[in-house]
Structures are given as C-alpha cells and as structure tokens.
LUMMAR-448215 format. One record per residue: x, y, z of N, C-alpha, C in turn; residue in three letters. Coordinates in steps of 0.1 Angstrom, whole numbers, plus 5000, padded with zeros to 4 digits. Example, Ala and Ser with C-alpha at 12.3 -4.5 7.8 and 13.67 -1.06 7.14 Angstrom:
BEGIN
513249435078512349555078513249675078ALA512849785071513749895071512950005079SER
END
This chain:
BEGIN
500849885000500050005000500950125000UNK501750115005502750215006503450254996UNK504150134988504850174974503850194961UNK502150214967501450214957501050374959UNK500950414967500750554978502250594971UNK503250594969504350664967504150674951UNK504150574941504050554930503150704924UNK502150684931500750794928501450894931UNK502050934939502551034946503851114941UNK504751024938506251054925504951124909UNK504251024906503351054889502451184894UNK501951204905501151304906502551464909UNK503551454915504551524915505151554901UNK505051484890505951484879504451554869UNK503551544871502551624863502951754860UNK502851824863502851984860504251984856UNK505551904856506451934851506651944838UNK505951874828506051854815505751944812UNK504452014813503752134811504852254813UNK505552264822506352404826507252384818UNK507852234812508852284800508352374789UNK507352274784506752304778506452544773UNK506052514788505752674790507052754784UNK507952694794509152774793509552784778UNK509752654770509852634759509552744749UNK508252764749507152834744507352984747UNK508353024755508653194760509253214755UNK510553094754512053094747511853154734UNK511153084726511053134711509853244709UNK509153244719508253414719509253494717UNK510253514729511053594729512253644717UNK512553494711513353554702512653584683UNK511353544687510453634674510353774677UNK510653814691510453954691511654034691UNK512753974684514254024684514054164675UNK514754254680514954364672515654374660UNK514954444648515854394635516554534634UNK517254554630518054634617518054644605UNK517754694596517454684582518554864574UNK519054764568520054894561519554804546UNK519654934537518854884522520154994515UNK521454954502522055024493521754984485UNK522055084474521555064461522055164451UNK521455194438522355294430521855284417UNK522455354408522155354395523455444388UNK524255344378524755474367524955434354UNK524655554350524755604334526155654329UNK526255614317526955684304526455704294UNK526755844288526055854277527055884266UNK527655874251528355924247527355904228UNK527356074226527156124213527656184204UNK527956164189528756194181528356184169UNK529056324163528556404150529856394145UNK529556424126530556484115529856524107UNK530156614101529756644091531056674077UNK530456694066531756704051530656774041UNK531356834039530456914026529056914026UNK528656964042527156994045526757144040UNK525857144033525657264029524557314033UNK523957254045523157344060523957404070UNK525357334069526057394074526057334094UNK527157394098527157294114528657264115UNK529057194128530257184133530657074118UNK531657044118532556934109532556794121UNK532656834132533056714143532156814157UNK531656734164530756724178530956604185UNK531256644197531556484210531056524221UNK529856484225529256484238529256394248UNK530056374259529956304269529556324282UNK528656254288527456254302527556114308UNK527656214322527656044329526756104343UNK526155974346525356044359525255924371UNK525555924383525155844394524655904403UNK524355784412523255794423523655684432UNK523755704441524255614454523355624465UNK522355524471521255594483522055474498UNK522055484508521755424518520755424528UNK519855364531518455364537518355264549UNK518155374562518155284573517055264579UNK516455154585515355164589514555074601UNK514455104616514455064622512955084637UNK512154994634510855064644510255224635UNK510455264647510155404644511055554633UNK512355434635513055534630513655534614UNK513955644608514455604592515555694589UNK516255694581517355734578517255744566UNK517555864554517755844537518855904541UNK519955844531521155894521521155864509UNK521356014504521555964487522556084481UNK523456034476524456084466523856114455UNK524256214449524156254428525456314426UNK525656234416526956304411526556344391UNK526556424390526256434372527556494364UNK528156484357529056524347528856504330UNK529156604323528856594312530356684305UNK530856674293531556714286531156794268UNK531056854263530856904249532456944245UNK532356904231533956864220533256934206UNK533457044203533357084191534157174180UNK534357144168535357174161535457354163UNK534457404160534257594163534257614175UNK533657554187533657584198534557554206UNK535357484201536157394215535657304226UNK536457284235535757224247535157274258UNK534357234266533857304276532957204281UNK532857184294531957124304529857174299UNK529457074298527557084299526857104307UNK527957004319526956954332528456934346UNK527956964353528756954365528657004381UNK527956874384527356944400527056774408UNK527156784423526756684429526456754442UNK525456664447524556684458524256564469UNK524756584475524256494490523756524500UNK522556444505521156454510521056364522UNK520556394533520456304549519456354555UNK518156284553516956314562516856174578UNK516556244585516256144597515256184601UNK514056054605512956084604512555994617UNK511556064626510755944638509455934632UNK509155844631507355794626506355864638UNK505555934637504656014643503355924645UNK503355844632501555834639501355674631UNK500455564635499855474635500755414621UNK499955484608499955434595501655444588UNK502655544596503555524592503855594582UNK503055704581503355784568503455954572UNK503755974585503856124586505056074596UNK505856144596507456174602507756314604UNK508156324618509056444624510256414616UNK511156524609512456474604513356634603UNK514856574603515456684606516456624589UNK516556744580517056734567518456804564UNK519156754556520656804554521156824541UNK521056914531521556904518522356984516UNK523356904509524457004503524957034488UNK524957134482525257104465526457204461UNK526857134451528257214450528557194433UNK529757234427530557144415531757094419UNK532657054407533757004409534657084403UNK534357144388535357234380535057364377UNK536157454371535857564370534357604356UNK533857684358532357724351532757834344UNK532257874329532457974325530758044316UNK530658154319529558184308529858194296UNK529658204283530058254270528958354264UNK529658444260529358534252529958624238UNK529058524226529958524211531558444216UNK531258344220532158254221533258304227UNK533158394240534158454250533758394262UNK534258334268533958274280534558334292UNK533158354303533858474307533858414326UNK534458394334534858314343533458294356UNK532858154357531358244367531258164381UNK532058044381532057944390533057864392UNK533257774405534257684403533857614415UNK534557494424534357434435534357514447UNK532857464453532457554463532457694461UNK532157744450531257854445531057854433UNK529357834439528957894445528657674451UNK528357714465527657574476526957614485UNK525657554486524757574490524657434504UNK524757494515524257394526523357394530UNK522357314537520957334544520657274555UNK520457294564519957254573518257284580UNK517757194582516057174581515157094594UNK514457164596513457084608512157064601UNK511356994600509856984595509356854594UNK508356854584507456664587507756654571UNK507856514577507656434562506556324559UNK506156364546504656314544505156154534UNK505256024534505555954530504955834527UNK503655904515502555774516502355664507UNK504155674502504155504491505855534496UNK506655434490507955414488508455484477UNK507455564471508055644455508155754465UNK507255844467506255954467507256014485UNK507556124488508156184498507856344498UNK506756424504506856534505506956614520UNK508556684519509056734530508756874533UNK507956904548507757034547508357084558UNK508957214557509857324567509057424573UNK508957504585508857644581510157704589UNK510757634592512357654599513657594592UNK514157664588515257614572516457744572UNK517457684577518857774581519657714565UNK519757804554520557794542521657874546UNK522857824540524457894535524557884521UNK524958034517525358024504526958064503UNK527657984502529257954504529458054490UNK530458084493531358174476533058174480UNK533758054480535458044483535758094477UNK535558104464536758184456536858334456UNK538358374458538058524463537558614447UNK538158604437537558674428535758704423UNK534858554429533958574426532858624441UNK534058624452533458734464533558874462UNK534858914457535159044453533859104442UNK533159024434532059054422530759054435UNK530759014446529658974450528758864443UNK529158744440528558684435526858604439UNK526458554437525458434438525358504455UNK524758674454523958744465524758734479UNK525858664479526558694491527358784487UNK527058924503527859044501529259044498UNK529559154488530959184485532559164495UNK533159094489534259054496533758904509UNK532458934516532258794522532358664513UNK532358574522532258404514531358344518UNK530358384529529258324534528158414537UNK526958374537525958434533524858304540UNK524358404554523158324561521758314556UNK521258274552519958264547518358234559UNK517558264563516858194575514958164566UNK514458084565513058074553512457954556UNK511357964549511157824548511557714536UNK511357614536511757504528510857444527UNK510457374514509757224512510657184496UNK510256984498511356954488510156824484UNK510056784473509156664469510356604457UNK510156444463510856354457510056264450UNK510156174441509356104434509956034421UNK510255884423510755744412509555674412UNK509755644400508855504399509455484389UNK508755344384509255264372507655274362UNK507755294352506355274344506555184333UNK505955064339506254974332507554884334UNK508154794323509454734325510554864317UNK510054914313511155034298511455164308UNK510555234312510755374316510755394332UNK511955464339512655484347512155634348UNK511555674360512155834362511955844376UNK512955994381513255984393513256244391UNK512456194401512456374402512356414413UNK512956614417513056604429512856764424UNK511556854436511356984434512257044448UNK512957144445512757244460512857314460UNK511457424472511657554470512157614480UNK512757704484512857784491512457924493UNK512357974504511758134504512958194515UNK512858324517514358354527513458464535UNK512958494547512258574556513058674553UNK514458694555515458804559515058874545UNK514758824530515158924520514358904512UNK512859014507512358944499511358814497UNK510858744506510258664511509358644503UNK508858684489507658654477508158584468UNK509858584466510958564456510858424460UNK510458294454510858194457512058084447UNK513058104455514058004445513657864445UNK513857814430513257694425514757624426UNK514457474428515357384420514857224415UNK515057204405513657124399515257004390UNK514756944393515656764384514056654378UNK514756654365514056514361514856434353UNK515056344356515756234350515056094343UNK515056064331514455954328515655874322UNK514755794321515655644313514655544305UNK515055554295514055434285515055304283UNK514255194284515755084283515555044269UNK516855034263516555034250516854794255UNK517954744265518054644266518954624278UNK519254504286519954494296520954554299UNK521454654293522654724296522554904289UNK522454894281521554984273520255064272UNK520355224272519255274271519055444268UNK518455494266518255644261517855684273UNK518855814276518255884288517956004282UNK517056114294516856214292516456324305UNK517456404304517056494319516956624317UNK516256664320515456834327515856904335UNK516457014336516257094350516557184350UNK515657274357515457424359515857454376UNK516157594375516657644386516457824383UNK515557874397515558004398516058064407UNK516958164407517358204421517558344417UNK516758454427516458614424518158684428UNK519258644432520258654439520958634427UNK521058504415521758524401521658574389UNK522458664390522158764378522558764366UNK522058804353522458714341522458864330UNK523058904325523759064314524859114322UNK524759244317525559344317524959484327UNK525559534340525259624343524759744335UNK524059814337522759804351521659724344UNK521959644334520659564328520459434332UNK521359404346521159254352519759274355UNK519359114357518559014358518458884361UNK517058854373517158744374516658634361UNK516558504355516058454348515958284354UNK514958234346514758104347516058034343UNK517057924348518157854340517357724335UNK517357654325517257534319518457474311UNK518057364317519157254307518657154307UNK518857054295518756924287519556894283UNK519256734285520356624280520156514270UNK520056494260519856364257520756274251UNK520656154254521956084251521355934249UNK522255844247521955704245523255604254UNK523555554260524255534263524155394277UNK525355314286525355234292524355324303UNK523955124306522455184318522855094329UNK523355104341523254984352522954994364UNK522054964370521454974378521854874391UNK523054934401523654974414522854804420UNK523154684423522454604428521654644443UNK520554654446520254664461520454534467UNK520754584483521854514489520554554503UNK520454444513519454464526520654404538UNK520754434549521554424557520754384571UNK520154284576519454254588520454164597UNK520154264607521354214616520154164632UNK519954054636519154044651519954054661UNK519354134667519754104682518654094695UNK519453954703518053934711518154034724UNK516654054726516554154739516454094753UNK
END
C-alpha cells in the first residue's frame, strides 16, 4: 500500500512538470520572434552616355565634328528601424561637349548629397517628424559664354549651398516623399576670392558666406512605368524671411531612362533652377531668369544592385 501510495505520489508530483517545460519552451521562442531587427537597404544607378557627329560638305551647314559625353550616378543608403528611418542619397552628374568651332567646355557638372532622419509620428507610418541636410556644389571651373568668350562664373564650392531643416515628412508610398519646413537655416558658400570680390550668387561683396533663414519644402518621386521607363524627380523651394520673402528660388531635376535592353538605354534629363540673387547681362541691365538645361543621350544603363542588411539582436 505504501509503494502504491508513493507511486501515485512520485506521477502525481511529475504532472505539471511537462507542462512547465513545455511553458518555458514556448517563452523561449516568443522571445526570440520578438528580436529587434536592423534593416540597412543600398543601392544605385549609373549612366553613360556618349554622342557623336560629323559632318563634310554639308551645305546646312554645322560643326564638321561634335563629342558629347554625360555620365550620371546615384548612390542611396536607407536605414530603417521601428520608428525610426534614415535616407542617404548621393548625385553625382558630369557631362562634357567637343566641338570643332567651339572647342571644349563642360554641359553638366554638379553633385549633391542628401540625409533626412525621420521618427514615425502616427499609426499608419506615413507622417514623420524629420530633421534634413543638403548640400550641392560642383567640381570644376564654370564659364559663361558670350559670342564665344567665355567669361569666368563658378568653380568648386562657388557657389555651395548647405541646408539644414526641421519639418514633417509626408510618406504615403515608397515612391512619393513630401517634406515640409517652416524653419530652414541655408548657406550660400562663395570660396573663391574673385567671385566674392563681384559679390557673387547674393552673398555680400568681399564675404564667402551668406546666412539665409525661410522656409523649405522639397518633393521627391521614382517610379518605374512599366518594365522600359525609369524616372526619378526632385522639386525644391525655398523662400528666405530675411530678404524678399515672395521671391521663391526653385530647384527642379528630372531624369528618365527608356531601356533600350539589359545594359543599354536612352536617357533624358530636365532641370530648371530659379534664384532672384543670380544675375544674368551686363550692368545696370542685370536680371534674374529662369536656367534650363537638357540632356539627351543614349548610352550604358546599370542599375547599382540593392543590397538589405538584417542584423538580430536578442533583447
């Protein structure tokens, strides 16, 4: 009776043990489903473009020889974690013109790098508090021409433009990004002393820096349409409280790409820029004006592999 009394007693003691592995078991892997991720996403895109002319006993007349070379990249890094997000994106664009009457001379030459950090604000994940950072600049010396006199107007870091930005960002697809400021501290840089001494690009005579205080908004927007056509565009305006505050400087990019085949494709870019501060004649008949420029080319197409980075760690 006794070892049958113990028997019951050992099996009635060992009951609830299974169960509590069991339990525990069951926490273990709750817990590490709820590991924190990391998510870093690079990626990219670049172009070459190269076009070329001759002509011989044209009798419309035109260069004898033309060489246009354009190259454009994009580098983004994208962090993204809970609440929080991170964009980086590089632009670098260069372009070249080669012509028999005109000589040589630069098309295109400027790059710009961009760092928004953003906290997600509300439920759906599409409105963000975010603090913004752009900077634009060139690489080589700039000239205007006039009857084929080229007369000296830019060079590295003048004119560069830095920014710094507080505002929301509105983000209701993975294309589609519209950033709004009403607090936006611009610098307009001018290093080189000769084009400080002109007062150039609105910063005062002989200074190199020029504080700006306004608001900002910037709208970004890629998609693909279809499997052929690529475009990627980016508006921004600015206003400056301190000077003129109706005057709004534009800066507007469009870039497309048609694939002509896996490596290959016709590109074509757009862009305008207004700024009431760049003046364009001859005293006292300066003026502000709208700038435009176009590109079109045919040339290598390769698109930067994206790359995702998830790293766990358990909590």
């Amino acid at each position: 009776m006794l070892l049958v009394s113990t028997f019951f007693l050992v099996n009635a003691q060992e009951l609830p043990v299974t169960p509590l592995i069991t339990t525990t078991a069951k926490t273990v892997i709750k817990k590490e489903a709820d590991t924190t991720r990391w998510n870093w996403k690079r990626g990219g895109l670049v172009n070459f473009a190269l076009a070329q002319g001759s002509l011989s006993n044209w009798a419309a007349g035109g260069d004898n020889f033309s060489l246009t070379v354009s190259s454009y990249l994009n580098y983004f890094v994208y962090y993204q974690r809970k609440r929080i997000s991170w964009d980086n994106n590089l632009d670098i664009n260069l372009g070249y013109v080669q012509t028999t009457s005109l000589g040589g001379r630069k098309n295109d030459d400027r790059f710009g790098f961009t760092s928004k950090y953003g906290y997600k604000m509300d439920t759906t994940g599409k409105w963000f508090l975010s603090a913004l950072y752009d900077f634009r600049s060139q690489f080589f010396d700039g000239y205007t021409y006039n009857n084929n006199i080229g007369t000296f107007s830019s060079t590295v870091l003048s004119p560069a433009y830095a920014l710094l930005s507080l505002g929301f960002d509105y983000k209701p697809t993975n294309r589609l990004s519209v950033f709004l400021s009403p607090l936006t501290s611009r610098l307009v840089i001018v290093t080189n002393e000769i084009l400080s001494q002109q007062g150039a690009y609105g910063v005062d005579t002989g200074k190199h820096v020029k504080n700006e205080l306004g608001a900002f908004a910037t709208i970004n927007y890629k998609n693909d349409f279809g499997k052929s056509v690529n475009y990627k565009g980016r508006l921004d305006l600015f206003s400056n409280y301190l000077d003129h505050a109706q005057n709004i400087n534009v800066f507007m990019t469009n870039q497309f790409a048609f694939k002509i085949n896996k490596y290959f494709s016709a590109t074509y870019s757009l862009d305008f820029i207004y700024d009431d501060k760049v003046l364009f004649g001859t005293a006292p008949n300066q003026h502000a004006a709208l700038q435009t420029k176009s590109l079109l080319g045919i040339g290598f197409l390769k698109k930067l592999e994206v790359k995702k980075t998830l790293i766990h760690q358990v909590q």
